[in-house]
C-alpha positions in Angstrom: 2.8 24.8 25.3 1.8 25.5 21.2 -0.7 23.2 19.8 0.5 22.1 16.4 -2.1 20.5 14.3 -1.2 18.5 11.5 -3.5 17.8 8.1 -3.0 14.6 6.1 -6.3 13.8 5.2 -6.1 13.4 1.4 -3.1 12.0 1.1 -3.9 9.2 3.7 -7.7 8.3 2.3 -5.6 7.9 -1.3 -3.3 5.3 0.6 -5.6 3.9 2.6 -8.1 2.9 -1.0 -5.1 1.6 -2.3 -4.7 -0.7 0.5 -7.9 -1.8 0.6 -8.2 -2.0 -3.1 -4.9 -4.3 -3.2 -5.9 -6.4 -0.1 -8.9 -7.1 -2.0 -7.4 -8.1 -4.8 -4.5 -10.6 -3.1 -7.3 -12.4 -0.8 -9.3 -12.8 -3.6 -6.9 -14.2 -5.7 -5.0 -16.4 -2.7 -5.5 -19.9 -2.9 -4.7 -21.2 0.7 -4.3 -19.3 3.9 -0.5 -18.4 3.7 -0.8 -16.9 0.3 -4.0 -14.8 1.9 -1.3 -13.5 4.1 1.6 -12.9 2.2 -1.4 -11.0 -0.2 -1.8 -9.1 3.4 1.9 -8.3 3.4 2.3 -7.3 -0.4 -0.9 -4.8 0.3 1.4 -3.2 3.0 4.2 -2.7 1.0 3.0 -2.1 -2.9 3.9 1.7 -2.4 7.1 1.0 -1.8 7.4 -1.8 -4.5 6.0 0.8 -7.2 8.4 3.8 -6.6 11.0 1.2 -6.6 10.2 0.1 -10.2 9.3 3.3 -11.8 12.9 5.0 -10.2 14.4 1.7 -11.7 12.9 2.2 -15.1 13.6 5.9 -15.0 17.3 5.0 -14.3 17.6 7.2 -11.4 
């Protein structure tokens, strides 16, 4: 059996600020329970959300 290790470790504490840093910022700025979680949700998926736009305004 080979033992494979695998090293993410900077790329994942970068991620895992940003998600805290935008959860943060959507709770705080919710005003009722439902907006706390779709602040939850958009925390999840900003990544995604900012490659979209920057590709898009690149015009890739």
């Amino acid at each position: 059996m080979k033992n494979t290790i695998q090293q993410h470790g900077p790329s994942n504490t970068v991620y895992g600020m940003g998600f805290l840093g935008a959860v943060i910022y959507y709770i705080s700025h919710a005003t009722g329970f439902w907006m706390g979680v779709l602040g939850l949700l958009k925390a999840i998926f900003w990544p995604a959300c900012l490659v979209y736009e920057a590709l898009k305004a690149l015009g890739a």
